[in-house]
C-alpha positions in Angstrom: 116.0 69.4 60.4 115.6 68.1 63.8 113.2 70.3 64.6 110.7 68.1 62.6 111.5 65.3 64.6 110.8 67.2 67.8 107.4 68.6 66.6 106.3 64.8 66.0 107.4 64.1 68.7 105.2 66.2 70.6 102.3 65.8 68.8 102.7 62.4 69.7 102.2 63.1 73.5 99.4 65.4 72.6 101.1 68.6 72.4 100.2 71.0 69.7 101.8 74.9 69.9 99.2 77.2 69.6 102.7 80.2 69.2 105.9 79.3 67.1 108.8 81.7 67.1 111.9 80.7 64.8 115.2 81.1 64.0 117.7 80.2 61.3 116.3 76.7 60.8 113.9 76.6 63.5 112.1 79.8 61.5 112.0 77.5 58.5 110.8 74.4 59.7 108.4 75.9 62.2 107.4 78.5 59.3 106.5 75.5 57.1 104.5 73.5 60.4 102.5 76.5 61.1 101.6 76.3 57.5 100.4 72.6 57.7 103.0 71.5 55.9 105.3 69.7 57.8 104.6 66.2 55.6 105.8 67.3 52.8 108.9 69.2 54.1 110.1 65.5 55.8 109.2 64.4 52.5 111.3 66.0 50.3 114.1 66.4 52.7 114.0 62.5 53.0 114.9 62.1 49.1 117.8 64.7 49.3 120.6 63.6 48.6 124.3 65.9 48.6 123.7 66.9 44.7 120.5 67.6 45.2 121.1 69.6 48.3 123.3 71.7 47.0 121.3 72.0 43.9 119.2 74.4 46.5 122.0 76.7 47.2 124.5 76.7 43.8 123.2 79.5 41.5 124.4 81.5 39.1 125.1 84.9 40.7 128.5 86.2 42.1 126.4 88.9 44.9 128.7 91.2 46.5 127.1 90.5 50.1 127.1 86.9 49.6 127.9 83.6 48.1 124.1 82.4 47.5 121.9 85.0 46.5 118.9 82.5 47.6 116.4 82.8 44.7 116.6 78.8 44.7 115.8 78.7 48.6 112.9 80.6 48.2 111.3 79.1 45.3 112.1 75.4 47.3 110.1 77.0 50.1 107.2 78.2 47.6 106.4 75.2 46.2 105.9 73.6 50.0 104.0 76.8 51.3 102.8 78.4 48.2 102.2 82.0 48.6 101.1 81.8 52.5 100.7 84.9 54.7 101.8 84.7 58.2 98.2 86.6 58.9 96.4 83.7 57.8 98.3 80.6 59.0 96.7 78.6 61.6 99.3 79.0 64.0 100.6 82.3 65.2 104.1 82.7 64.1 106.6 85.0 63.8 110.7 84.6 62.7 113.4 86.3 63.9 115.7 88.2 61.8 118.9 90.8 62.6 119.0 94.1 61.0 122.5 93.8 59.9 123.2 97.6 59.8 122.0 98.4 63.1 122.3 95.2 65.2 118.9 95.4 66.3 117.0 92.3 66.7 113.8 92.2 64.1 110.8 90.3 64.7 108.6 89.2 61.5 104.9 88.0 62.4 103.0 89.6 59.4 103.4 89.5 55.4 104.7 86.9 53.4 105.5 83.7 54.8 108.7 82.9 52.7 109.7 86.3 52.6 110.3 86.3 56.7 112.2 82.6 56.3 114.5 83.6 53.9 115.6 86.7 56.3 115.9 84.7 59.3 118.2 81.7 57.5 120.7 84.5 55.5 123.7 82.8 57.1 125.9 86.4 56.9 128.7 85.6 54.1 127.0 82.9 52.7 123.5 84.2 51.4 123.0 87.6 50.8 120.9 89.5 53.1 116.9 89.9 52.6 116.0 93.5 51.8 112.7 94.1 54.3 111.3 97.8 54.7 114.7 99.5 53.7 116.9 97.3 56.2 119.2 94.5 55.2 118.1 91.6 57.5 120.5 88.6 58.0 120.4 85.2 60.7 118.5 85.7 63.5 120.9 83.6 65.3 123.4 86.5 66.1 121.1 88.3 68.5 118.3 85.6 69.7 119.4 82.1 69.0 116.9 80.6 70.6 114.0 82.9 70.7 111.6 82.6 74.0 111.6 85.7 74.6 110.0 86.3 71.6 107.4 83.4 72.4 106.5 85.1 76.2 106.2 88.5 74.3 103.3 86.9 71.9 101.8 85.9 74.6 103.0 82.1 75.4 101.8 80.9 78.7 104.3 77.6 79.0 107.4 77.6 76.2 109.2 74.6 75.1 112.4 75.3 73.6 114.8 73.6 70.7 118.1 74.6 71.7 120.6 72.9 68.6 124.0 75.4 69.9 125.0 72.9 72.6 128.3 71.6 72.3 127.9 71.8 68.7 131.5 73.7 68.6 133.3 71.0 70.2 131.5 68.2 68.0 131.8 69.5 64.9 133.9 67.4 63.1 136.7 68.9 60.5 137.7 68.2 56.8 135.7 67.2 54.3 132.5 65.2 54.3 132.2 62.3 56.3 134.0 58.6 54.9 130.7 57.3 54.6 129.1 60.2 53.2 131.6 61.5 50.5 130.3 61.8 47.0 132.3 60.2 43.8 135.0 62.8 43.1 135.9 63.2 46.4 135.0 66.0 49.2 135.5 70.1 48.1 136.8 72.7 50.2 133.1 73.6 51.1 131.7 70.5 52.0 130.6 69.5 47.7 132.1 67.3 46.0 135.0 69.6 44.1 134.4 67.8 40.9 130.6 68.7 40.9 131.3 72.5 41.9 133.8 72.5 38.9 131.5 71.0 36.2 128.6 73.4 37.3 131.3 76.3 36.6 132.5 75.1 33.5 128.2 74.9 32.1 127.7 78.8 33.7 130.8 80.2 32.0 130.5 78.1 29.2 131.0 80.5 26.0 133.8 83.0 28.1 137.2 82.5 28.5 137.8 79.8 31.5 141.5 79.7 31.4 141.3 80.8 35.5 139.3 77.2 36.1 142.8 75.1 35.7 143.7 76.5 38.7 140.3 76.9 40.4 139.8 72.7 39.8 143.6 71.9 41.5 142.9 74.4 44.3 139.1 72.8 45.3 140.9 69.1 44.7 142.8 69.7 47.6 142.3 68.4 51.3 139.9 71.3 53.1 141.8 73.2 55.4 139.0 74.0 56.8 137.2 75.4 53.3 134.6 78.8 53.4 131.4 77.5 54.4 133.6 75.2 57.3 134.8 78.7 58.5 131.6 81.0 58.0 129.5 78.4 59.7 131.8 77.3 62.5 132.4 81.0 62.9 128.5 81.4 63.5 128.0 78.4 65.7 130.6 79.6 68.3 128.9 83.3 68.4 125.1 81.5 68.3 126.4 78.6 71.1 127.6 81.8 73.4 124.6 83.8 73.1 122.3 81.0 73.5 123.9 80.2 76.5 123.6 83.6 78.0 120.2 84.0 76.7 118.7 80.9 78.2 119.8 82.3 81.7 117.7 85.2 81.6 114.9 84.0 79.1 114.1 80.5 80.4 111.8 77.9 78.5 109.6 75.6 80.5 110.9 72.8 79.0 114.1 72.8 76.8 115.2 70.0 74.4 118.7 69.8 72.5 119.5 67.3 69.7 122.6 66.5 69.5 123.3 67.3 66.0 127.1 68.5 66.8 128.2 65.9 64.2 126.1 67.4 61.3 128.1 70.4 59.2 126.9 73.6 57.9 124.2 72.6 54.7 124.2 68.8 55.4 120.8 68.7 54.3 120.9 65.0 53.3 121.7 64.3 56.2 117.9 65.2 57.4 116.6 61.8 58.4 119.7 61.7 60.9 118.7 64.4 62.3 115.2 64.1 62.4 115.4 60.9 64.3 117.6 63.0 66.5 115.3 65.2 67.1 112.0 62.9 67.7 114.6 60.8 70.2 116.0 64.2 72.4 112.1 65.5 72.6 110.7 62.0 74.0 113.6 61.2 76.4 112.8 65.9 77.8 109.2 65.0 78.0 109.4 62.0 79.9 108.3 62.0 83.6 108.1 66.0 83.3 104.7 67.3 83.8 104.1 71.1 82.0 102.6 74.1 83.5 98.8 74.3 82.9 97.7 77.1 82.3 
């Protein structure tokens, strides 16, 4: 969510990007600011807290290509965008997606809004991938982290750049949540609270035979060492953090800014006013004394 900051931040100096290319989370919040509806995106992620953060992502599905199948995601995102089409936002945007049978880097700039979002945030192993003209579309992140290349190619004359991959590796922080953060029941192997992931299976399989959530409750009541999403998201940030960094060499950004949002884990949503602050505080201090290209 610090990309929110960062746009109010510019708009505070007067800037106001006529092109926004996104991935991951950048496709999302840039998705919803090209939609005009950047307000009410701070909003709600303002009054999130853990429960109802993960409220977004637990659902009752057991995919074979993923842990969240991301119907919730997606309706979230509805009721902020409604049923916008990328054709007719006021800003020209497109997200960035990777065709996760091929490897080939997909670019999204028509159709449904939501639709291209949800295919460039399916964290592989975590949601399952977006179905989009026959291909199975997953994180843009593994093939263009950062995507300015994609911004020159739609025709951007001077590209500012939110870069959240550096050092993020070396800050993440491991275990469970935070002190100050951790819910009553104490911190899951994924981040949850292990007593809230418990009673949400105990209501879905209410009715079968749950004899296998004994062991399932003891197991998640244990210290994280590190738990899935720790390792599926850590796992992505070192691949995203390289090819940024290799990216960025080749496809330079007039201006780059990077929060330093290292100490934020994978779906630390309520964290969001954190990181927005972040976000409005690294854009200032890259747009101060630095004069843009006109063009």
């Amino acid at each position: 969510m610090a990309h929110i900051g960062v746009l109010q931040a510019l708009e505070g100096a007067g800037i106001r990007p006529d092109i926004i290319a996104g991935t991951s989370i950048g496709a999302l919040v840039g998705g919803v600011y090209a939609a005009g509806k950047l307000d009410e995106l701070e909003e709600v992620s303002l009054g999130l807290d853990w429960k109802k953060a993960a409220g977004y992502f637990l659902e009752v599905s057991f995919p074979r290509s993923g842990l969240i199948e991301g119907t919730k995601v997606t309706d979230f995102l509805s009721e902020i965008v409604g049923s916008a089409k990328i054709g007719a936002l006021p800003v020209r945007y497109a997200s960035v997606a990777a065709d996760v049978m091929t490897g080939n880097e997909v670019v999204i700039s028509d159709g449904d809004l939501v639709s291209a979002i949800r295919a460039s945030i399916s964290v592989p192993g975590i949601f399952t991938p977006a179905r989009r003209n026959g291909s199975f579309l997953v994180d843009g992140g593994l093939v263009n982290p950062v995507p300015v290349s994609v911004c020159r190619a739609m025709g951007a004359d001077v590209v500012i750049a939110v870069d959240l991959n550096n050092g993020r590796v070396k800050e993440t922080p491991k275990g469970g949540l935070p002190a100050e953060t951790q819910p009553e029941g104490g911190p899951g192997r994924n981040g949850i609270a292990a007593g809230e992931i418990f009673a949400w299976l105990e209501r879905k399989t209410k009715g079968f035979d749950t004899g296998f959530l004994g062991p399932v409750k003891e197991w998640m009541s244990r210290d994280p060492a590190p738990g899935i999403f720790d390792v599926l998201g850590s796992s992505l940030r070192i691949m995203e953090e390289q090819i940024a960094a290799a990216r960025l060499e080749i496809d330079r950004p007039d201006l780059l800014i990077r929060p330093s949002v290292g100490n934020v884990r994978f779906l630390e949503f309520h964290l969001a006013g954190e990181m927005i602050a972040e976000g409005f505080r690294s854009a200032k201090e890259a747009l101060e004394g630095r004069a843009l290209p006109e063009h």
